[in-house]
C-alpha positions in Angstrom: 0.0 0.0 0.0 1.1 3.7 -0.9 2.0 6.2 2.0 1.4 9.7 1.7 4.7 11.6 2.3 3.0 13.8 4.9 2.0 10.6 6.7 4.9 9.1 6.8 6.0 12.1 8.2 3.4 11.9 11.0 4.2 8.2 11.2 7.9 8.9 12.1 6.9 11.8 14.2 4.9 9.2 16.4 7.7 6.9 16.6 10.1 8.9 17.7 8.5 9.1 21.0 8.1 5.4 21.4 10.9 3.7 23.7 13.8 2.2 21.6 13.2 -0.7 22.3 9.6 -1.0 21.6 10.0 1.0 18.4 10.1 -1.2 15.8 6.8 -3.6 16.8 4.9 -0.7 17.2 6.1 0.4 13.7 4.7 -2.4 12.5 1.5 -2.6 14.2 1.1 0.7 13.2 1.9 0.4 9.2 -0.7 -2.9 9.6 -3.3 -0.6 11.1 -3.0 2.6 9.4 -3.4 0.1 5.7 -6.2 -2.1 7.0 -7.6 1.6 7.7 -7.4 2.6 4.7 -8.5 -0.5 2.6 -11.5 -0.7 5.0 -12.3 2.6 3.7 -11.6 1.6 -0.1 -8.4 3.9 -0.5 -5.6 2.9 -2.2 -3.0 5.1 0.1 -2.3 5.6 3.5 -3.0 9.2 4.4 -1.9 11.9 8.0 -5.8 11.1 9.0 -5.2 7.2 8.4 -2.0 6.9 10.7 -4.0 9.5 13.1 -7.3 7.2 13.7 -4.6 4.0 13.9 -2.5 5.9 16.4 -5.4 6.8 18.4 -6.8 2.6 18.3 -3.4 1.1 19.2 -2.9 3.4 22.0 -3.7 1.3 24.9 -6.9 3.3 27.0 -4.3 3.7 29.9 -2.6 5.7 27.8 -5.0 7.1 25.5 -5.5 10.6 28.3 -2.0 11.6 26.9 -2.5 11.3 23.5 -4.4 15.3 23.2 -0.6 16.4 24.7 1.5 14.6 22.3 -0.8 15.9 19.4 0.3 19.1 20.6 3.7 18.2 20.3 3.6 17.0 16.7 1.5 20.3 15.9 -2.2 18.9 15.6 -5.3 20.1 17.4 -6.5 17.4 19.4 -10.0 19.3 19.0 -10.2 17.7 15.1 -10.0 14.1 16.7 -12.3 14.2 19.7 -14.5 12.3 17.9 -11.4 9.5 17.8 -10.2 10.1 21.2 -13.4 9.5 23.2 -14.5 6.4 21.2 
């Protein structure tokens, strides 16, 4: 499946802040998410709102309080994802 520069961007951006050593499996189960994503939804690439809802999913809900501050960080309003955030 074809990424979107800009979400591979984001994608990057995202892993960055994961541990070392926990960086490359949740590479993968994001890549895996983010293109089941976007085949569910008949595309044939992987765009920054794909790897956003997939983001969102595999973050564990423990976790998922954070995610409106690490948005920040990357430069996205956490406001255009509520809808993701509080499923």
């Amino acid at each position: 499946m074809n990424w979107n520069d800009a979400a591979e961007d984001l994608l990057m951006q995202i892993l960055s802040q994961t541990p070392r050593p926990l960086r490359e499996r949740a590479e993968a189960e994001l890549r895996q998410a983010a293109e089941q994503n976007a085949e569910d939804e008949g595309r044939g690439r992987v765009g920054v709102e794909t790897v956003i809802a997939a983001w969102v999913r595999a973050t564990p809900d423990s976790l998922r309080a954070d995610l409106p501050r690490q948005m920040e960080r990357l430069g996205l309003d956490p406001a255009e994802y509520r809808h993701l955030l509080e499923d």
